[in-house]
Every structure is written in C-alpha cells, then in structure tokens.
C-alpha positions in Angstrom: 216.9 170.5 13.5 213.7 170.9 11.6 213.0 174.7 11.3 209.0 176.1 9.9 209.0 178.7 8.0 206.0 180.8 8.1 205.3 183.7 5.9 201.7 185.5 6.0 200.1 187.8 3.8 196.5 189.4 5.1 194.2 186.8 3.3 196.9 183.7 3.4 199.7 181.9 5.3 202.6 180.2 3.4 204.6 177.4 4.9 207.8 175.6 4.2 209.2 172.8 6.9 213.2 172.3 5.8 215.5 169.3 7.3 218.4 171.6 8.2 220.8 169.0 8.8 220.8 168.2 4.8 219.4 172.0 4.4 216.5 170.0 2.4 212.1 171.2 2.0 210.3 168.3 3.5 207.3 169.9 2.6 205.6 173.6 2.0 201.9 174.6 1.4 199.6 177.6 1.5 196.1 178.6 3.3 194.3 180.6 1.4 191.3 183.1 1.6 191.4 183.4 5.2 188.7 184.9 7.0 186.3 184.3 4.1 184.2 181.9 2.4 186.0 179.6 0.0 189.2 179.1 2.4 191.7 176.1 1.2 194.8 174.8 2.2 197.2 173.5 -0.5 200.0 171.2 0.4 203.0 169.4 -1.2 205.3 167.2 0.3 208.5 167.0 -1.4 208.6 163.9 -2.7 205.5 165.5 -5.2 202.6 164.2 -3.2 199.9 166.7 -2.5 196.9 166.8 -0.4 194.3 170.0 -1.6 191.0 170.6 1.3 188.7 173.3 1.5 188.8 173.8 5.1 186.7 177.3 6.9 189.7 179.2 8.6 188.7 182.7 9.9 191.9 183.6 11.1 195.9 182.8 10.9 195.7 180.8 14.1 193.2 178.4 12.6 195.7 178.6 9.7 198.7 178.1 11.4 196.8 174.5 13.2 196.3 173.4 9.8 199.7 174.1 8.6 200.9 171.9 11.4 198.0 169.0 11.3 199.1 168.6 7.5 202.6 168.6 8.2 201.9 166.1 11.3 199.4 163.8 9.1 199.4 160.2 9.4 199.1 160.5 5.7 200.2 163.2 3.9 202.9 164.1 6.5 206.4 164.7 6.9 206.8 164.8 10.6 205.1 162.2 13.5 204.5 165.6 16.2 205.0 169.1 17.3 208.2 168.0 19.3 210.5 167.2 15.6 210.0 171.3 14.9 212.6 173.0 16.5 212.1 176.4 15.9 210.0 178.9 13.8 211.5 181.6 11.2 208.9 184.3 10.5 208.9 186.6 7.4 208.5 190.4 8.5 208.1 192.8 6.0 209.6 195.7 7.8 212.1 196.2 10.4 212.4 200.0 10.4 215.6 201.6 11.5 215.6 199.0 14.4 217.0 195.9 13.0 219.6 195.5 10.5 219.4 191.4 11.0 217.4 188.7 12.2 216.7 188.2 15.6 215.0 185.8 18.1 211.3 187.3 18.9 210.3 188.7 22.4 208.0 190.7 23.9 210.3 194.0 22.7 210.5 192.6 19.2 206.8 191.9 19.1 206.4 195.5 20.2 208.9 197.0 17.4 206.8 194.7 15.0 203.9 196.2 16.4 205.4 199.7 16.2 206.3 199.3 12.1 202.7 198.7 11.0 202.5 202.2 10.5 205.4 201.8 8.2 203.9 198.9 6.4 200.1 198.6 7.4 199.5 196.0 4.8 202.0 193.5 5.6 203.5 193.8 9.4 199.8 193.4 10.9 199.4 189.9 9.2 202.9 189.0 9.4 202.3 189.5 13.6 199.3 187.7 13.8 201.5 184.8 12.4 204.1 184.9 15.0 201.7 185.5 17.6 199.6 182.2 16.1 202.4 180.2 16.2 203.9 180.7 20.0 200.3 179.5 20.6 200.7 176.5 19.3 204.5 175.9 19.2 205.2 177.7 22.6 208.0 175.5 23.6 210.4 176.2 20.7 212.1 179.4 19.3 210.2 182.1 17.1 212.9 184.0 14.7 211.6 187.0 12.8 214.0 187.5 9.4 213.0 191.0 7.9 212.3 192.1 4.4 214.4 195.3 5.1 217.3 194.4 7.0 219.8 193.7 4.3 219.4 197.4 3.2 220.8 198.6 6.2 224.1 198.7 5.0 222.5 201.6 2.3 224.9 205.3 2.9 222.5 207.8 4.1 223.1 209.7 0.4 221.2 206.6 -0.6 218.4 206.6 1.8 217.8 209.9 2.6 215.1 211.8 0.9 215.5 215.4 -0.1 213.1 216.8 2.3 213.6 218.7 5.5 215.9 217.1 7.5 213.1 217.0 10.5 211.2 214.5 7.8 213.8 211.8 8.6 215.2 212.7 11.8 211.6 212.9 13.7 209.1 210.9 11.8 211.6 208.3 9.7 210.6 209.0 6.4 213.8 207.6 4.0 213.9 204.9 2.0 214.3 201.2 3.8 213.9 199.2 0.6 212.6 195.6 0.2 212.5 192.1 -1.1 216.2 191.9 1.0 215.8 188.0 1.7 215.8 187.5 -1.9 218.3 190.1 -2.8 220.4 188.2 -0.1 219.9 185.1 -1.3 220.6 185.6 -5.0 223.3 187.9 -4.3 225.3 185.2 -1.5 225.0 182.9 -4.7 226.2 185.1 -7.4 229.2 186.1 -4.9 230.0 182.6 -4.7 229.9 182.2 -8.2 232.4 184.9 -9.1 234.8 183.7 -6.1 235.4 180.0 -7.6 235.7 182.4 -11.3 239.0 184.1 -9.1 236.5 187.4 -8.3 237.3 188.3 -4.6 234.4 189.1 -2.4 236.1 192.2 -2.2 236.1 193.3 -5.7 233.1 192.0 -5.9 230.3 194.5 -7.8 226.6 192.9 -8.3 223.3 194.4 -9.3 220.4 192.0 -8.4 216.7 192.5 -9.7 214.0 190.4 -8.6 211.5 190.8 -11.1 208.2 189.0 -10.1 204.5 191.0 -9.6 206.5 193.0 -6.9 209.9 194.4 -8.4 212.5 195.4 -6.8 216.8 195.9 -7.7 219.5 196.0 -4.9 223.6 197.6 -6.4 225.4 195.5 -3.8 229.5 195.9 -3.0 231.0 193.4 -1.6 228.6 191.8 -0.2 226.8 195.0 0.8 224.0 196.4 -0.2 224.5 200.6 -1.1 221.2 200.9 -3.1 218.0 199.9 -3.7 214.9 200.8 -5.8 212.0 200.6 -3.5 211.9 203.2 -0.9 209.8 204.5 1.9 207.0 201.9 1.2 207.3 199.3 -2.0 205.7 201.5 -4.5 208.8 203.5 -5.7 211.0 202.3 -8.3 210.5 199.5 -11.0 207.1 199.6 -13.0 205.5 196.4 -11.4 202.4 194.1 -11.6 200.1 196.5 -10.0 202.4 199.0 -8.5 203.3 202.4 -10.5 207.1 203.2 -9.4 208.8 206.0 -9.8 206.5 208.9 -10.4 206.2 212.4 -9.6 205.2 213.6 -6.5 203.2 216.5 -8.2 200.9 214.2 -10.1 199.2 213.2 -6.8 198.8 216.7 -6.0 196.8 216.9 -9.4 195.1 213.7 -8.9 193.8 215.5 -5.7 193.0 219.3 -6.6 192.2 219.3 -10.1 190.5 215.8 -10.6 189.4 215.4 -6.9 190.0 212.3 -6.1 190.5 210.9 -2.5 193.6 210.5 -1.0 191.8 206.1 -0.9 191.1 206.5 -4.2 194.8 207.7 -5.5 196.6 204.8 -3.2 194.1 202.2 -4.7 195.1 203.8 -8.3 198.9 203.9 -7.7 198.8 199.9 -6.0 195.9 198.5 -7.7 195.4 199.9 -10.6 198.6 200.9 -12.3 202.1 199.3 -13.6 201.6 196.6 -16.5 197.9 196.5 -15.7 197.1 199.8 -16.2 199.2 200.0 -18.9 198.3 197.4 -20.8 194.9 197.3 -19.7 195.3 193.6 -19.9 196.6 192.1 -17.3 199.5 192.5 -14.3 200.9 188.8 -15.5 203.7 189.2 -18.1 202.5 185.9 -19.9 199.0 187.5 -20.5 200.5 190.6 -22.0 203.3 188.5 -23.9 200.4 187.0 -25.7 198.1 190.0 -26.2 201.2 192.3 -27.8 201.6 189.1 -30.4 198.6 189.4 -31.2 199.4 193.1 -32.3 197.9 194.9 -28.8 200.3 198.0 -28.9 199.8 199.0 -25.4 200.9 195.5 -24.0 204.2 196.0 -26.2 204.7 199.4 -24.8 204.3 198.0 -21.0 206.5 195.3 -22.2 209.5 197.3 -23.5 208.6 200.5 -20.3 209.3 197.3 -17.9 212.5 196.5 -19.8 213.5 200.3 -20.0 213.2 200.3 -16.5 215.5 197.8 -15.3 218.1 198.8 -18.1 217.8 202.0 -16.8 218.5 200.7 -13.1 221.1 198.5 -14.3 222.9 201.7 -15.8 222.3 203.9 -12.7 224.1 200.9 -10.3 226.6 200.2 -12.4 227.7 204.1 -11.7 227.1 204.1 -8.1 229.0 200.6 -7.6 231.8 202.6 -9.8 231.7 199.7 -12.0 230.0 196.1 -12.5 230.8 192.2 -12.8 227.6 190.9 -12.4 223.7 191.2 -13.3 221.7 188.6 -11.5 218.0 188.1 -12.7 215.5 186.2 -10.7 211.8 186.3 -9.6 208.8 184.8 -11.4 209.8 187.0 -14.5 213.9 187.5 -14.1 213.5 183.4 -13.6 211.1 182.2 -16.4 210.8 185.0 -19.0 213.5 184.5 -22.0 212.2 187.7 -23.6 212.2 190.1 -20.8 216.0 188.6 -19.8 216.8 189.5 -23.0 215.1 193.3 -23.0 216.5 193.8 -19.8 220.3 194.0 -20.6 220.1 195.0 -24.5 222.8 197.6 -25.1 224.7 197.2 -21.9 227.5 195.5 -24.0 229.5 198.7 -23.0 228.9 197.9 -19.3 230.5 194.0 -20.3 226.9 192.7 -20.0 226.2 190.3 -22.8 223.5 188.0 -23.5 223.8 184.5 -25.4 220.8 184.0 -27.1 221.4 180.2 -27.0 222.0 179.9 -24.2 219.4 182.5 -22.8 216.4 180.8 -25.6 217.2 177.3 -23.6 214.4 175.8 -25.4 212.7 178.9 -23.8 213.2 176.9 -20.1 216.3 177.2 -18.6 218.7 174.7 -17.7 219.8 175.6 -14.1 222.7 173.6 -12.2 222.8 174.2 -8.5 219.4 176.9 -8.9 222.1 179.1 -11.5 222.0 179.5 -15.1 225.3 181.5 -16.9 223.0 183.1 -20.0 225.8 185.7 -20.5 228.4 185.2 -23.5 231.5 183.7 -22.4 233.7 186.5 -24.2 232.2 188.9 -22.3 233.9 191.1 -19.4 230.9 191.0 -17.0 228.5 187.8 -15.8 224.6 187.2 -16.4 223.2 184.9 -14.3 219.5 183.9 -13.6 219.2 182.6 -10.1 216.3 181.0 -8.5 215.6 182.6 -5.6 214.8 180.8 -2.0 213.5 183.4 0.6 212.1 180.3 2.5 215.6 178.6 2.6 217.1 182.1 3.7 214.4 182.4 6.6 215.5 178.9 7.8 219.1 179.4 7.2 218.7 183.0 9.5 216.5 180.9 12.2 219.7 178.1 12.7 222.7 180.8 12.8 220.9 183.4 14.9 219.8 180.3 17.9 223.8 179.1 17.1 224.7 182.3 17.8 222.9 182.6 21.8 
C-alpha cells in the first residue's frame, strides 16, 4: 500500500508519499505561504529530481490538489492516479486526554480535533483543515490522524499534574500533555533496538531522548514508556528553544503585566516570538548563525550557546533520577542531528551518569557517519550509550496509518 502523509502548519502543508511494502519515500514536498502572495510548492522525488512552481493557493484544499497533481504528474511524478494511494496519515498536534494512539478519523474524531483547538489554537486548526481537505479529494480511502501527544500518555499523573488546585486539572484539563511524541517514538523504538541486539532487554531498558531542533523538546522513557517530558500544557515549557522561552517563572508574567503593562498579546508574542536563542543572542533563533557570531567574539551568542547546553545537561540529569538510572542518551533534531558542538555541550560532565563522548568519533569530519539513520558517538569504554538518531516523523505517521487499518 502507498500511504500520504500530510502534515500542515497554518501558512504550509508538508507531504511525504512512502511505498509501504519496502517501507521506502517515493517522494515528499512542501506548499508554502498559503493564503498569501508569493505561494510555492517544492517537490522532490526520491530519486533527487525536483520540480519548484510558484503556484497562488489561498487555502490547504488548493494545497492539498497540488500535493496530489505533483505526486500524479506525467513528469515529475511518482504515481499514475488517485487510486495507487491507499490511505492518508495526518499529523495532529494535540490529542488531549482523549487519545493515547492513532486512530482512523470520523466524524467523532474530527469533533475531538475540533474540541483541542483550544488546547493548541496554533496547530490543531490547520492540522483539521488538512484532514478535512484531503477526504475531499481522497474520499474513497482511509484518513488516519497520529497525534503529537499520544506517546506521553503513558506519563504518571506525579509527572503531569501541575501543582494547582485539583479543580484546575479535573474540570478544565490543565496538566502537562507534552509533545514532539512521533519523534520521541521514533528515535526511542530505534535506540531500544539498538541496546536489545547490545543484550539490553526492553525491560531494563532506560532512555532519555531530546529532539533538539527550533522546537525542543526531551522525553525519560522506561521500557519503552514514556514517564516524563519537558514541554507541558502548551510547547512553551521546558528547553530554551529557537523562539520559545521554556521554563520560566510564572511571576514574571505577572510583572510583565502590572508593573511594565504589557498585554496579555504582547507577553505571548514575547515568550514565542521573541525569546529563547533569539532573544538571547539577539542574533538569530538558528544555532549556525549564533555559532558563527560567538566566534567572532559576540558574548551573548556564547551565553545562549552554553544556556541551551545547560539546559539539556540539566534535563539529562533530572531523567536519569526519575528513570532511577540510565543506558542511553539519544540526540536528534536539526541540532541533536547536525551540531558536533552542541552534542558535545550537551553531555559534558555526565561521565558519572556513564555518558561519554568520543570526540573522534563525535568531530566525524564535523558530519556524521550514520548506518541505518544511527551514529554510536559515545566511547566504547563507557557504561551508558550516545547515539544520534535521525528522526522520521513522516515514516512514523505512515507506519501508525498501516498497523492501525491492519488492526480493523
């Protein structure tokens, strides 16, 4: 079975077509700028032809007929019609309390979906007026929806749970759901099976996973499991990100508000837009830029360097206490997969947690030498593993899609 995966953001819709039979990307793409002037749609087969168009799409159904017309294309596409797609996995940011795995989309999921926007009003809106874009034109197969915050709800209420009045949670939801779970499923399924042919039991099995990209998120998972995760009630808490502040204290919105009078728009665009290594460095929220502006001897680029770094050590550290021990760091992400530096930053001094870089192997010419999607950078001497990973949320999706139609 060919299965589409379709993943949409509010201004753009990505798209992946996979051969599941071989489990193999015929071809992905994005549309981008939807809805205003300058819209383009970007494809790549995978045999490394590509076919680039500025094209006017107003919305994600326009979108979405593109997608398809490129993927059908007499000649830059991969399929001949509609009829060789035989279902459609969709990327939804959040499932709520509803849906701890992937399941086929009705008109009740479409309403839970619906229902969640006030939970995530920047993502779940676009990511329905993909699903809904796509039964319009692919009406006759199944629609899947894999969510960003299923794999968390395995998390102990001690981990979730807020310390607020109980009503808080019980009445109006508010607890931490976490996110980025495809990825942290992905990577972590890998690393599992990594340990198991290293004689590490699933069982005995203790992992801490950070996908470090623009959005940052880590995930302690046992066994499989998942028991804790960074991001919380929306994905502004935890890690210092592109844009994104983390952890920070409550009371500084209430001075934000009362003392320097700011709106309650102006604070979320601040804490979002505005903050993390941008607002730090006051460079740029792309590690590269602020790699090259600390050489060059900018000192608040090197402290949003090293406050990243601290970060996930710090992380690192906390999980490694709540799995009661730890076998394995997984890195992965634009940064976790690409950065040497931060890989190294980001486990110095956790020797005593039997987390140990190579340098050689880590420095790789400065680009890794993955087998399989995995490179080992950790020392071979040492008690615990490091791996980098490259993650594939698009493979997950389509993975999801085929065992939950196997399934009934």
């Amino acid at each position: 079975m060919n299965v589409l995966v379709v993943n949409c953001g509010s201004s753009s819709l990505k798209y992946e077509l996979f051969d599941m039979e071989r489990e193999q990307s015929l071809a992905n793409g994005i549309c981008e700028r939807l809805g205003t002037d300058g819209s383009k749609i970007k494809h790549e087969r995978a045999d490394g032809a590509t076919f680039d168009a500025d094209v006017q799409m107003p919305d994600h159904r326009v979108a979405t007929g593109q997608a398809i017309e490129a993927l059908t294309s007499d000649r830059h596409g991969v399929i001949d019609s509609l009829e060789e797609i035989g279902a459609v996995g969709h990327r939804v940011v959040h499932g709520g309390e509803e849906f701890a795995g992937s399941v086929v989309i009705d008109d009740e999921v479409e309403d839970a979906i619906e229902r969640f926007c006030e939970l995530a009003p920047l993502h779940n809106p676009p990511n329905l007026l993909g699903i809904r874009a796509a039964k319009q034109l692919l009406p006759k197969v199944p629609h899947v929806a894999v969510f960003d915050t299923a794999f968390h709800q395995t998390m102990p209420r001690r981990a979730f749970v807020y310390g607020l009045p109980w009503e808080m949670y019980a009445q109006h939801g508010i607890r931490r759901y976490g996110f980025h779970g495809t990825s942290h499923r992905y990577v972590s399924l890998r690393a599992g099976q990594y340990l198991q042919e290293r004689g590490i039991p699933v069982e005995d099995q203790k992992i801490v996973t950070c996908h470090l990209g623009n959005g940052c998120s880590m995930a302690a998972v046992r066994a499989g499991k998942c028991i804790d995760t960074t991001m919380g009630y929306t994905p502004l808490e935890g890690l210092v990100m592109g844009t994104r502040c983390g952890d920070l204290d409550p009371a500084v919105v209430m001075y934000l508000a009362g003392t320097l009078g700011m709106s309650l728009e102006e604070i979320d665009q601040m804490l979002q837009k505005q903050s993390g290594l941008l607002g730090l460095s006051g460079v740029s929220n792309d590690m590269r830029d602020i790699h090259k502006a600390a050489a060059a001897g900018n000192e608040r680029a090197d402290l949003a360097l090293h406050l990243f770094a601290y970060r996930v050590r710090k992380y690192i550290g906390a999980y490694a206490a709540a799995l009661e021990g730890l076998n394995c760091v997984v890195l992965t992400g634009g940064i976790g997969e690409n950065d040497y530096l931060q890989r190294r930053w980001c486990v110095q001094g956790l020797e005593h947690l039997g987390i140990v870089e190579d340098p050689a192997k880590n420095l790789a010419k400065y680009e890794l030498q993955y087998t399989d999607g995995i490179a080992d950078i950790g020392a071979d001497d040492a008690p615990g593993y490091l791996l980098a990973i490259q993650t594939d949320e698009e493979l997950m999706i389509a993975r999801d899609t085929i065992e939950v139609l196997a399934a009934g």
